[in-house]
C-alpha positions as CSV (number, residue, x, y, z in Angstrom):
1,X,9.2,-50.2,2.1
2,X,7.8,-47.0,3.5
3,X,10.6,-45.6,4.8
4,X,14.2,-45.7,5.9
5,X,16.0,-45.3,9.4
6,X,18.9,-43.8,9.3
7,X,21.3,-42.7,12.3
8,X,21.0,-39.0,11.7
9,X,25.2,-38.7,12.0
10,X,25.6,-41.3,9.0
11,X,24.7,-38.9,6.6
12,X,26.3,-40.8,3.7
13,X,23.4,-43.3,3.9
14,X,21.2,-40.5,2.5
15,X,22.2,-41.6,-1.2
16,X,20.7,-45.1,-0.4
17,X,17.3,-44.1,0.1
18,X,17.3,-41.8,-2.5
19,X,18.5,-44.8,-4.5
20,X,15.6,-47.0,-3.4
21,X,13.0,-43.9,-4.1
22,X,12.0,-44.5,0.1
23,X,11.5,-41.3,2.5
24,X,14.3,-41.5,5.0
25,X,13.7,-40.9,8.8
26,X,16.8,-39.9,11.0
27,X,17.1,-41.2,14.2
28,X,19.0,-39.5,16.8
29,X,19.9,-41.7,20.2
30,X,21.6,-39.1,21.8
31,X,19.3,-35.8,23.4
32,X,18.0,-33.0,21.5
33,X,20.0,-31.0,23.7
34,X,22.5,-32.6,21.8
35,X,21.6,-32.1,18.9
36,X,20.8,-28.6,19.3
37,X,24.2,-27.8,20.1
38,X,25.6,-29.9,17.0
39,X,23.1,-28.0,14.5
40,X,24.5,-24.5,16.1
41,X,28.3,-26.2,15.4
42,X,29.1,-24.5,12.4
43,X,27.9,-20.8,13.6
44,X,30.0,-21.2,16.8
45,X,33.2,-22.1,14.7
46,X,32.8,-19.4,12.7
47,X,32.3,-17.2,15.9
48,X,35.3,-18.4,17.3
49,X,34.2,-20.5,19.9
50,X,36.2,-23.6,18.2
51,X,39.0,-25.5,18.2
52,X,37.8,-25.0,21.8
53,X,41.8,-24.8,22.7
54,X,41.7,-20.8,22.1
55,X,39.0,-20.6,25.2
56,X,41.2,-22.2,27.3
57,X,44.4,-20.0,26.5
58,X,41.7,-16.8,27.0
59,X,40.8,-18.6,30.2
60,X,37.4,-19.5,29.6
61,X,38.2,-22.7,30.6
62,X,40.2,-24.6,33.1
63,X,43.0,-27.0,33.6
64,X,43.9,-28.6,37.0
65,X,41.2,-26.6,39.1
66,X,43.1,-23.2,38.1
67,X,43.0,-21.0,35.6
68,X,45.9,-20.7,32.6
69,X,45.9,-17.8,31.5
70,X,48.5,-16.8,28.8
71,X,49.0,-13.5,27.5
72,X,47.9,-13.4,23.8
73,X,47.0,-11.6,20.9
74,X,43.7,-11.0,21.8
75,X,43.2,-8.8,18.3
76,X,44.1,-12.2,16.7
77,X,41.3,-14.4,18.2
78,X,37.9,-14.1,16.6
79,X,36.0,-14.8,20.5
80,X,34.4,-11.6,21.4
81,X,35.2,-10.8,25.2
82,X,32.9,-8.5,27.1
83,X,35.7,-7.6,29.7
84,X,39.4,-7.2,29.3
85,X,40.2,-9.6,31.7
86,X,37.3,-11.2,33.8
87,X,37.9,-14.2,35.6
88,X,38.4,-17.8,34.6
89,X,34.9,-18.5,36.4
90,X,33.1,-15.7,34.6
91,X,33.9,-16.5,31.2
92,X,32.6,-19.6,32.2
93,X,29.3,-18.3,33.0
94,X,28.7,-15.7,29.7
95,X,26.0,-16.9,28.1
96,X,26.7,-18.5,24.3
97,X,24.1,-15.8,22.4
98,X,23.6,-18.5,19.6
99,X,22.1,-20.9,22.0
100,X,20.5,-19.1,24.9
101,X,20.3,-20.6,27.2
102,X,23.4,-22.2,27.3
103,X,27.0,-21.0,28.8
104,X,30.4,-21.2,27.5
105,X,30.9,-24.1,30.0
106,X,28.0,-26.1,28.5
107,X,29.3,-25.9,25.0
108,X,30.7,-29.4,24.1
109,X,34.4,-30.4,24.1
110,X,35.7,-32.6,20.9
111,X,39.1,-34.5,21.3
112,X,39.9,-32.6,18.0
113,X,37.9,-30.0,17.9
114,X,41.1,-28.1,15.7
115,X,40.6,-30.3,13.0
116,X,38.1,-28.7,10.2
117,X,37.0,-32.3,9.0
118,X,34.8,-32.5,12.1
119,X,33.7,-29.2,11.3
120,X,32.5,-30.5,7.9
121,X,30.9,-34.1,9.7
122,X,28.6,-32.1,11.6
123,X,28.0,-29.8,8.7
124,X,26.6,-32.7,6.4
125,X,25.0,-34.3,9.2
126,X,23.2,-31.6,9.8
127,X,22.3,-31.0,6.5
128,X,20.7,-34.5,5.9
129,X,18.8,-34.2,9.2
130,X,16.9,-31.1,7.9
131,X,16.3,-32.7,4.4
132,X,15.1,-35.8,6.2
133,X,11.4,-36.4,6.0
134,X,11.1,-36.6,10.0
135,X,13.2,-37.0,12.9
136,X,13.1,-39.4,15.7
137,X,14.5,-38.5,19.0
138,X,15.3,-40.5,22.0
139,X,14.2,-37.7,24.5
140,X,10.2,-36.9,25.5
141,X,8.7,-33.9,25.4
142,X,8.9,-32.8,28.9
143,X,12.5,-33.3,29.9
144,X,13.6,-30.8,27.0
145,X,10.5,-28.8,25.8
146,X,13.1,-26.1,25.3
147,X,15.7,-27.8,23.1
148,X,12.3,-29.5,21.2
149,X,11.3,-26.0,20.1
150,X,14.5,-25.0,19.0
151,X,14.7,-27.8,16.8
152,X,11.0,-28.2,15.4
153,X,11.9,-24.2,14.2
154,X,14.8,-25.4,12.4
155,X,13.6,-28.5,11.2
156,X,10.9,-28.2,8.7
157,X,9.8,-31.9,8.8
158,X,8.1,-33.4,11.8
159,X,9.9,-34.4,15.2
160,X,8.9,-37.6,17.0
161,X,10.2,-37.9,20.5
162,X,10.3,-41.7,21.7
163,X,12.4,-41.7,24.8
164,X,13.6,-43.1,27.0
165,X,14.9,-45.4,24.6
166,X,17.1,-47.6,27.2
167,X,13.5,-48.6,28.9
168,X,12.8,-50.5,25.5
169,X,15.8,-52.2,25.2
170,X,17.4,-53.3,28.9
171,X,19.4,-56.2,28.1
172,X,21.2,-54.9,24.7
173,X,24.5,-53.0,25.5
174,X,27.7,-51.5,23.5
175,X,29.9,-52.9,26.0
176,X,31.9,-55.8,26.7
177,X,31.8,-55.5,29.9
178,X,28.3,-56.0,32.0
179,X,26.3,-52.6,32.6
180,X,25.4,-51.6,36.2
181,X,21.9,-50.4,36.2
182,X,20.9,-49.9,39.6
183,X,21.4,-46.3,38.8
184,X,18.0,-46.7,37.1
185,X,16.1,-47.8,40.5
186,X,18.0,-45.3,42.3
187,X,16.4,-42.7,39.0
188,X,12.8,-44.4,39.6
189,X,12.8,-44.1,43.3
190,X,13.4,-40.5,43.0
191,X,9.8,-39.6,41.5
């Protein structure tokens, strides 16, 4: 066996191929947009920009097509604000310095985002993506040359991009119910 592909979030499969003496490969389905923004996860915690509840009670996000802002011990929140009290819609625009060049309202959203255990998930998955001896992505190098870069300067091993992995596999699905895909013509029509 030369190698081992591994989901790059199942991080606990990384003892296996140790185990097996085989070189494991993660494989990421998702963009590496994506990614990008999960291997930047841990700084933006510790920056304060998680459990993304705080950003909406300083109004950096909003509920309902309005704005919520509470008064609150702005000394006691760790987010940086560049204004005293700018708009809902401007904090929504600042740009996230840790992954230019992204805004606060591009940063992803987690159900639980308070809970530290996802905190430590992404941590390790992240971890055993960079000690993986490559990584395959289901992006191509033209749709997110930017992200790409990003990622090949964090990731010491090589990055294979082999997207649009949907094109290879059209009748598998994750559903139960059946897929719609004329969204796809519509998508190839609009060369």
């Amino acid at each position: 066996m030369a190698c081992l592909l591994v989901d790059a979030m199942l991080y606990s499969i990384a003892g296996v191929a140790e185990e097996l003496d085989v070189r494991r490969v993660a494989v990421h389905t998702s963009s590496a947009a994506y990614l990008r923004m999960f291997s930047v996860f841990p700084t933006l915690w510790g920056k304060g920009y998680y459990p993304i509840q705080i950003l909406f009670l300083l109004g950096y996000f909003h509920q309902e097509d309005h704005c919520h802002f509470r008064w609150w011990d702005l000394n006691a929140v760790p987010v940086a604000i560049k204004s005293p009290f700018p708009t809902c819609k401007q904090r929504r625009e600042e740009e996230v310095p840790e992954a230019p060049p992204y805004r606060v309202k591009d940063l992803m959203n987690f159900d639980h985002s308070s809970d530290a255990s996802l905190l430590e998930i992404i941590t390790n998955a992240m971890e055993s993506i960079r000690d993986s001896a490559a990584l395959v992505l289901n992006t191509f190098k033209d749709l997110e040359a930017a992200d790409l870069a990003v990622l090949r300067r964090a990731h010491p091993s090589p990055i294979f991009t082999v997207g649009p992995l949907h094109k290879f596999s059209q009748n598998a699905s994750n559903s139960l119910l059946e897929q719609d895909r004329s969204c796809m013509a519509w998508l190839d029509r609009k060369k």
